[in-house]
C-alpha positions as CSV (number, residue, x, y, z in Angstrom):
1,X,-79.3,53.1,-54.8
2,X,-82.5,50.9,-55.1
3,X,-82.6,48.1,-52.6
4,X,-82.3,45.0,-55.3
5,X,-79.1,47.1,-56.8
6,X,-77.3,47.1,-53.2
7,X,-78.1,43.9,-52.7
8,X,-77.0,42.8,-56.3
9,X,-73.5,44.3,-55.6
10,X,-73.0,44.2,-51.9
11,X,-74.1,40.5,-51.5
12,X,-71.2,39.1,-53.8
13,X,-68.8,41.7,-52.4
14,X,-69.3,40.5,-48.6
15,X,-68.9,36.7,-49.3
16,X,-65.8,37.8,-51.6
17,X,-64.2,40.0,-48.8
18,X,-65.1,37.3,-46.1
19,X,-61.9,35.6,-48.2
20,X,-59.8,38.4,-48.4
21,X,-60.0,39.3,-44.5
22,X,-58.9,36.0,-43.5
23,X,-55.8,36.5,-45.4
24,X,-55.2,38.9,-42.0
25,X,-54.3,36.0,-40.1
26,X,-51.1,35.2,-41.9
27,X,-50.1,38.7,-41.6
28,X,-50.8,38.6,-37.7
29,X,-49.1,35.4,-37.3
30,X,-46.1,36.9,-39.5
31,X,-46.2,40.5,-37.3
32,X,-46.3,39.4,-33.9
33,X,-48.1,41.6,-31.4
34,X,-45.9,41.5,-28.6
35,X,-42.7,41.4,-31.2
36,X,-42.6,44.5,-33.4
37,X,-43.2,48.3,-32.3
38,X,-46.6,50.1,-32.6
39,X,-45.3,52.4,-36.0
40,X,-44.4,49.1,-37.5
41,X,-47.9,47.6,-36.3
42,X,-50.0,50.3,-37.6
43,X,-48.1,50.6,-40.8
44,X,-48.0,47.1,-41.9
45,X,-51.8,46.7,-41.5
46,X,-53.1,49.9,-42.6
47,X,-50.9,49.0,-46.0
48,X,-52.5,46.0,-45.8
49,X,-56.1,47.3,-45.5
50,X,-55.7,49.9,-48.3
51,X,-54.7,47.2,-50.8
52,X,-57.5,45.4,-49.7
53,X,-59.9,47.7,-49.7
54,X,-58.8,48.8,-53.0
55,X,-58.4,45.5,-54.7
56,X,-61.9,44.7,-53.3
57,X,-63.3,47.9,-54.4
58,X,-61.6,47.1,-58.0
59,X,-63.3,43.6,-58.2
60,X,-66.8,45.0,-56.9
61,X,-66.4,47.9,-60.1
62,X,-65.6,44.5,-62.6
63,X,-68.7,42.7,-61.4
64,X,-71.0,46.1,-61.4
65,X,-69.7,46.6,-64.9
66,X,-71.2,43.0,-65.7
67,X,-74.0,44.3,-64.1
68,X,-74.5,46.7,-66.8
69,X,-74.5,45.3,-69.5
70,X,-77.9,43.4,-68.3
71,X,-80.9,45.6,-69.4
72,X,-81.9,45.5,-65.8
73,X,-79.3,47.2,-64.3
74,X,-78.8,50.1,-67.0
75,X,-76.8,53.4,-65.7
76,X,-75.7,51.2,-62.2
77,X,-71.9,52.2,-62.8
78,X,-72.5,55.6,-62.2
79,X,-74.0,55.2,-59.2
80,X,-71.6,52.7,-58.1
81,X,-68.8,55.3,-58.5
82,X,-70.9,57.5,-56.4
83,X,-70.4,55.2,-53.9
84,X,-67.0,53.6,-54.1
85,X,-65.4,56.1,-51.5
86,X,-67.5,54.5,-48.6
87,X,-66.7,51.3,-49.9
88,X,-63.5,51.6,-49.5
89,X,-63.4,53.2,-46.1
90,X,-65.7,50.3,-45.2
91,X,-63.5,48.1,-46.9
92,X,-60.5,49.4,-44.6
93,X,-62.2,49.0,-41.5
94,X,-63.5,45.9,-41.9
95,X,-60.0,44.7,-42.7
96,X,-58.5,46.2,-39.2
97,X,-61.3,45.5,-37.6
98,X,-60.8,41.3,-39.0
99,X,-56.6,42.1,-38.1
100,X,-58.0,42.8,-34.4
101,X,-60.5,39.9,-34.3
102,X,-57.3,37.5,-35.3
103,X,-55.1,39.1,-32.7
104,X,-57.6,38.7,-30.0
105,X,-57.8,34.9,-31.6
106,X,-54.1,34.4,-31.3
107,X,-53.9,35.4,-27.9
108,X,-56.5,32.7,-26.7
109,X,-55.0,29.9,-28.4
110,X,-51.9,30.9,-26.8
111,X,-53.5,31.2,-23.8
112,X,-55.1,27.8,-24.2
113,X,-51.6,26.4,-25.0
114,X,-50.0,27.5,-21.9
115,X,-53.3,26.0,-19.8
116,X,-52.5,22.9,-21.3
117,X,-49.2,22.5,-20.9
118,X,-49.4,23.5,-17.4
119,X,-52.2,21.0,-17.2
120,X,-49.3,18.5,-18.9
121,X,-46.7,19.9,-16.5
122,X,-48.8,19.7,-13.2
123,X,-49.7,15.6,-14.3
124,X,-45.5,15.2,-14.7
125,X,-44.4,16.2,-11.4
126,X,-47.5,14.2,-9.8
127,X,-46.1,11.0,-11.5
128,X,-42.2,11.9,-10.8
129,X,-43.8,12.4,-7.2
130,X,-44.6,8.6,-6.7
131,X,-41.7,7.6,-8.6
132,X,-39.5,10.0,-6.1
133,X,-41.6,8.5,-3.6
134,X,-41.0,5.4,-4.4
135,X,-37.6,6.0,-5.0
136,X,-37.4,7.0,-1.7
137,X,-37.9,4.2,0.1
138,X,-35.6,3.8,2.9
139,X,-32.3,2.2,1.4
140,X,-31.3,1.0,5.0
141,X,-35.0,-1.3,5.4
142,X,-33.9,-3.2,1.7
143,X,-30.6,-3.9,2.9
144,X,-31.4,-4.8,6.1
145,X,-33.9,-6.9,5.1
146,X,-32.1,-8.0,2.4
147,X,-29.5,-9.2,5.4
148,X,-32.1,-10.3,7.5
149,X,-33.0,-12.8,4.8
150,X,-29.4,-14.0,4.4
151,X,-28.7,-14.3,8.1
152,X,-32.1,-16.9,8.4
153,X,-31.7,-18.5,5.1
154,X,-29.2,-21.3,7.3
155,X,-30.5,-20.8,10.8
156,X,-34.5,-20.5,9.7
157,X,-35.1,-21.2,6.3
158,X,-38.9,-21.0,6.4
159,X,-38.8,-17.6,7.8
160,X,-36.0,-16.7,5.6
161,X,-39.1,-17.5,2.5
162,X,-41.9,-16.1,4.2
163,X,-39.9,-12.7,4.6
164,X,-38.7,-13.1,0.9
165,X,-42.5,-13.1,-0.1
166,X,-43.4,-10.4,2.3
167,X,-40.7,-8.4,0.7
168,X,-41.7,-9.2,-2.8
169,X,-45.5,-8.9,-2.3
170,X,-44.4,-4.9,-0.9
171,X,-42.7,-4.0,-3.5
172,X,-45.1,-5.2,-6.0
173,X,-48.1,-3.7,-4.2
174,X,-46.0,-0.3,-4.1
175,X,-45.1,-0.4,-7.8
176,X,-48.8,-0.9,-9.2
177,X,-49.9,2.2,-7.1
178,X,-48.0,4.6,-10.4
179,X,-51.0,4.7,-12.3
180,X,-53.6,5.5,-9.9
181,X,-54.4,9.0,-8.2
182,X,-56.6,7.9,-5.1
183,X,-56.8,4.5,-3.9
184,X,-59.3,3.0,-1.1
185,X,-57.8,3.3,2.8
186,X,-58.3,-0.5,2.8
187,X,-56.0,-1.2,0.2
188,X,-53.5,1.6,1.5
189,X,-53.5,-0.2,5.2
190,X,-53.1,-3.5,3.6
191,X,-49.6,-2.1,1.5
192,X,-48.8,-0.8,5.1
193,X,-49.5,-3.9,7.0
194,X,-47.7,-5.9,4.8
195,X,-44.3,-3.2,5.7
196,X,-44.8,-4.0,9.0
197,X,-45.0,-7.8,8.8
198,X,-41.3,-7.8,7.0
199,X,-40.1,-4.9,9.6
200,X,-42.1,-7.5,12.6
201,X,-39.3,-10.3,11.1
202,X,-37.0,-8.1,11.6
203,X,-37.0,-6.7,15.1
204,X,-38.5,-9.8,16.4
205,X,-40.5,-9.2,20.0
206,X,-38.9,-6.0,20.0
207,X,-41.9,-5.2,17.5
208,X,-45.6,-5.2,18.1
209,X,-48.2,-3.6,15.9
210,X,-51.8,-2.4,17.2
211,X,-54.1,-1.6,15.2
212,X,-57.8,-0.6,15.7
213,X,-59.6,1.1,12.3
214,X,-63.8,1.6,11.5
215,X,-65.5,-0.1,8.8
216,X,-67.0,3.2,7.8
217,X,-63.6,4.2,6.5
218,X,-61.9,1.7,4.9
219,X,-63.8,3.0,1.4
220,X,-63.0,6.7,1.4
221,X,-60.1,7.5,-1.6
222,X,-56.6,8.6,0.0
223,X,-53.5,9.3,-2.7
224,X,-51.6,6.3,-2.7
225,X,-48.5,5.1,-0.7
226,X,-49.8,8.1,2.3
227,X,-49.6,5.6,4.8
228,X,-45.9,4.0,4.4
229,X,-44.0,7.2,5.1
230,X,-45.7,7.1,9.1
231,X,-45.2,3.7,9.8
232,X,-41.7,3.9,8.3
233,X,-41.1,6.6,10.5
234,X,-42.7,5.2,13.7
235,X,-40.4,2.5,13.6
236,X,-37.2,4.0,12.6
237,X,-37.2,7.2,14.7
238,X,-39.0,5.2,17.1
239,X,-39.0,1.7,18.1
240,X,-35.7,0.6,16.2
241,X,-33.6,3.5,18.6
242,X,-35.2,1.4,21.9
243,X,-33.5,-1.1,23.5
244,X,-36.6,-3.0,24.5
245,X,-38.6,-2.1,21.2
246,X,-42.2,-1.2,21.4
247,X,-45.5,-0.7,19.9
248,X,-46.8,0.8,16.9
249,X,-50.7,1.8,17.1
250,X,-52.4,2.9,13.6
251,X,-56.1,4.0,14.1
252,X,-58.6,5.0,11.5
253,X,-62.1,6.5,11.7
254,X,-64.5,8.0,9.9
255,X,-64.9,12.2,11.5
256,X,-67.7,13.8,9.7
257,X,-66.9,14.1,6.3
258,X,-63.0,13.6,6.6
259,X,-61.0,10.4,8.1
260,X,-58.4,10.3,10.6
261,X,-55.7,8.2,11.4
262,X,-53.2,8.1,14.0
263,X,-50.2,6.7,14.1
264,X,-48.8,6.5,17.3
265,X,-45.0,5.2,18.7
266,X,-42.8,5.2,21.8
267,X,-39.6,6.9,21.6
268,X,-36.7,7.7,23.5
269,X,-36.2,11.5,23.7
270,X,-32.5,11.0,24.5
271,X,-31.3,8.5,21.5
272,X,-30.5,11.1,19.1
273,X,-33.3,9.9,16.6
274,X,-34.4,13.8,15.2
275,X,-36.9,13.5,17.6
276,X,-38.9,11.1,16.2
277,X,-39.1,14.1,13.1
278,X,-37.5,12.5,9.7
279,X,-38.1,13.3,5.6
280,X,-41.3,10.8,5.0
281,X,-43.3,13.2,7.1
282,X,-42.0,16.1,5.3
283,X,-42.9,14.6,2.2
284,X,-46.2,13.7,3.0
285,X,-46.9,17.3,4.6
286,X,-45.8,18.3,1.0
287,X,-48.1,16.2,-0.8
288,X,-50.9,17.1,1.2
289,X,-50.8,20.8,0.2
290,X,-50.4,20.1,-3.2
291,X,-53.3,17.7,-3.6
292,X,-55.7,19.1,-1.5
293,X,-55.2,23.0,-1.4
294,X,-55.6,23.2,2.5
295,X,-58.3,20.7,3.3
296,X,-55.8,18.0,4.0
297,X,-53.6,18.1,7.3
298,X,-50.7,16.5,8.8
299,X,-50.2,17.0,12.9
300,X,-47.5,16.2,15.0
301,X,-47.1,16.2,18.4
302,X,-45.2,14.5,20.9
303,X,-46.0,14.2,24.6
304,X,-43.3,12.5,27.5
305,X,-42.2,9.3,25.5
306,X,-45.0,9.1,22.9
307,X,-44.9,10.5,19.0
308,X,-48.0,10.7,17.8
309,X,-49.0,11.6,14.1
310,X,-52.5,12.3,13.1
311,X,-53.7,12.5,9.6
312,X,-56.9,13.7,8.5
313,X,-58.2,13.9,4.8
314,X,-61.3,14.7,3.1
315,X,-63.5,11.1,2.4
316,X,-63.7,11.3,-1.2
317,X,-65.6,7.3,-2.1
């Protein structure tokens, strides 16, 4: 056919069956891949691609009849119906080859679906982490406290207020940590100092707290509430199972591109106390591996009457 015939029918006819091959997607989303056999498959759409192709081929012959009844287009009918059987294989193709495109478009919007709620999934269990965590916090040091405070409330009363604050100003400090993912070492020491001053009430003398940590890396990012599991630990595997109490020495410095910090307590291999071993260090080895994939570690060692924890992260500021 001349070139301004073919492009007098075949123009219309591609916008037109543009329309009628994005009628595929309903039929993909009706005939799941993964749901129906291959017969079935192949069956459905090639039905669906002849009655396309057919019904397209039908509307093309209307408009090419329209055609012909211009004087410009005199005898184009003929020709046309010289034609129509490629049309209609073309026709067919197109359709399956529009069926495949949808399938393939299906499968990444379902793959996109899953990313995201894995995405939505992997944000859940971080938040139910710090609300375990804080959950977690040793029942035993709230009562205790809790007793503390009622013991000194006739004996002491002005300790009894300043360790109702301490306690207080903890919790609060522990509670607004939810909504954050990294928070600066400085502010992490200072939730952990402030544990120790209401534990310091507690045990009295039998309590001391060392602690020696660089400039350089109070600004580097660490996940919040890191710190409270060791210094919980130190002091009740530790100093609480000593008759004569002890020390507690936390050290922080900048090493390289990571900081490290040590916490360090006396301990009495014989009391019984899981060797100085107890869940807040499990639970921070956890977090550790999920957060940082391996370039976050948690060592423990212990060495004649000393436990010694050393934590090293990556300084994200």
């Amino acid at each position: 056919m001349p070139l301004g015939e073919a492009a007098g029918i075949l123009v219309p006819m591609c916008l037109l069956y543009a329309f009628i091959c994005q009628a595929s997607w309903y039929l993909c989303v009706a005939v799941p891949l993964r749901e129906n056999e291959i017969v079935r498959l192949c069956a459905t759409h090639a039905t669906a691609a002849i009655v396309s192709a057919g019904a397209w081929v039908g509307i093309g012959w209307v408009w090419v009849w329209l055609l012909e009844e211009t004087s410009h287009f005199e005898g184009i009918g003929g020709r046309f119906l010289s034609q129509a059987p490629i049309l209609f294989f073309s026709g067919f193709l197109l359709f399956l080859l529009a069926v495949v495109f949808n399938y393939l478009l299906i499968a990444f919007e379902a793959s996109q679906r899953v990313e995201k709620t894995a995405l939505e999934f992997q944000v859940l269990a971080r938040e139910a982490e710090l609300k375990a965590l804080r959950a977690q916090i040793d029942p035993h040091f709230l009562f205790n406290s809790l007793n503390s405070i009622n013991a000194l409330v006739m004996t002491d009363p002005a300790t009894a207020r300043r360790m109702c604050v301490l306690l207080a100003e903890f919790l609060r400090g522990s509670l607004k940590l939810g909504s954050k993912d990294r928070i600066p070492l400085a502010e992490e020491l200072k939730l952990a100092e402030c544990y120790l001053d209401i534990e310091r009430v507690r045990f009295g003398s039998r309590l001391s707290v060392e602690t020696e940590i660089e400039p350089a890396c109070e600004t580097c990012l660490v996940p919040p509430l890191i710190m409270q599991p060791l210094v919980e630990n130190a002091i009740t595997h530790g100093v609480a199972a000593m008759l004569n109490g002890g020390a507690v020495q936390v050290h922080a410095k900048r090493n390289g591109a990571s900081v490290k910090i040590v916490v360090e307590n006396p301990f009495e291999p014989q009391s019984g106390a899981k060797n100085g071993i107890g869940l807040g260090l499990k639970n921070v080895r956890m977090r550790l591996i999920n957060l940082y994939n391996g370039d976050a570690r948690l060592d423990v060692a212990q060495k004649d009457k000393t436990f010694r924890v050393e934590l090293q992260l990556p300084c994200n500021m």
